[in-house]
C-alpha positions in Angstrom: -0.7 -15.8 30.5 -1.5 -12.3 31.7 -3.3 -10.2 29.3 -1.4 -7.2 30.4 1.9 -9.6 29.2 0.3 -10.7 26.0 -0.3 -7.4 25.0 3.4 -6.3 25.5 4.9 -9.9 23.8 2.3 -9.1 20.5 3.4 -5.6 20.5 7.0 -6.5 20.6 6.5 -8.9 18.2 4.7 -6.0 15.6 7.5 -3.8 16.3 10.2 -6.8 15.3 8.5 -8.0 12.1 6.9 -4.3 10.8 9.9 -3.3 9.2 10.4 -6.0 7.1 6.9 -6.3 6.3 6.9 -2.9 5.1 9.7 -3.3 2.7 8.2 -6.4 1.3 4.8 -4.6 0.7 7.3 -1.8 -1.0 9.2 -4.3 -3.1 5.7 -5.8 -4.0 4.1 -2.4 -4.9 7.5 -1.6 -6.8 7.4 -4.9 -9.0 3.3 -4.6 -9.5 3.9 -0.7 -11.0 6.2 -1.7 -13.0 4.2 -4.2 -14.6 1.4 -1.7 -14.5 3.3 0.8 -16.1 4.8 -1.4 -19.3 0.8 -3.0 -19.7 -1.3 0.5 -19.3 1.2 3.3 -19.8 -1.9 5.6 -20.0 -2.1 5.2 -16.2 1.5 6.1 -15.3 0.6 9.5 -13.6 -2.3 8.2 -11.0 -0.2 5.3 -10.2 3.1 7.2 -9.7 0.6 9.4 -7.6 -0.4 6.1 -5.8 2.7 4.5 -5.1 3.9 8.1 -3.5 1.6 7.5 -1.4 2.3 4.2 -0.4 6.2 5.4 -0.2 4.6 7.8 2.6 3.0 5.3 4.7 5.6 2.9 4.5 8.1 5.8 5.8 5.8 7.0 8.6 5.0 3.3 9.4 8.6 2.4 10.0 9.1 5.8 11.6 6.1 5.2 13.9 7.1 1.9 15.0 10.7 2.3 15.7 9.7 5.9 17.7 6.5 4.1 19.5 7.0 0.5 19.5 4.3 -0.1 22.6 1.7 1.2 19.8 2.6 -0.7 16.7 -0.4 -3.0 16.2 -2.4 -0.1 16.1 0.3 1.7 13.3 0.2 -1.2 11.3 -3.8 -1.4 11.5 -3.8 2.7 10.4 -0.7 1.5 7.4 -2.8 -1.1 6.4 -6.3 1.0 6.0 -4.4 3.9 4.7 -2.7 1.6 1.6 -6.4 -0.3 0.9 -7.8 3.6 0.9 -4.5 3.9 -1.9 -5.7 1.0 -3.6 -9.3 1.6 -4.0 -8.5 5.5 -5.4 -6.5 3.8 -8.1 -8.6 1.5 -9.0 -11.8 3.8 -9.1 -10.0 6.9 -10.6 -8.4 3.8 -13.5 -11.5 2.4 -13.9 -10.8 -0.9 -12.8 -8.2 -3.3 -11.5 -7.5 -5.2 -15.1 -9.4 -5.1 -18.5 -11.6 -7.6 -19.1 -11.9 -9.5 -22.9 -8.2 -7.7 -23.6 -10.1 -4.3 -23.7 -8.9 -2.1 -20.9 -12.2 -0.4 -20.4 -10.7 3.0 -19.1 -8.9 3.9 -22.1 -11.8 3.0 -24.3 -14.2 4.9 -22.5 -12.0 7.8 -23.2 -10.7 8.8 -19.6 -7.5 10.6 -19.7 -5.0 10.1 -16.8 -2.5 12.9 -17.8 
């Protein structure tokens, strides 16, 4: 196979399946902050800040990829860094992805996410 070919088959192939991707990663993020929410409602602002933000990138990423499908790879690469970048703010500025021993070590620290 050409590489010039492969390159335009994988892109097409991006473009197809991005969209759907996305709105599984949406659903996903949807489902997880709602159990985030009901188990550490001190955390409610930062991760309603969070999840904004992933509402962003999954808009632009759809938007990118339907306007510039011959570049989706490389929009779903930037997606993809952009939500880890999402997920490591919320869980430095939470103090942690989940408490340890029942004690969510955040709140007993004393940070405040209001």
């Amino acid at each position: 196979m050409d590489p010039a070919s492969f390159q335009d088959e994988l892109q097409r192939h991006v473009a197809q399946r991005a969209p759907r991707g996305l709105l599984l990663f949406a659903g996903i993020s949807l489902l997880g902050a709602i159990f985030e929410v009901f188990t550490f409602p001190g955390r409610t602002v930062i991760l309603a800040a969070v999840d904004l933000l992933f509402g962003v990138i999954i808009a632009a990423s759809i938007w990118g990829v339907r306007r510039r499908p011959d570049r989706s790879v490389e929009i779903m690469v930037a997606a993809l860094a952009a939500a880890g970048a999402g997920i490591a703010f919320y869980h430095g500025r939470a103090g942690g992805s989940a408490p340890v021993d029942g004690v969510d070590r955040s709140e007993r620290a004393g940070r405040r996410f209001r």
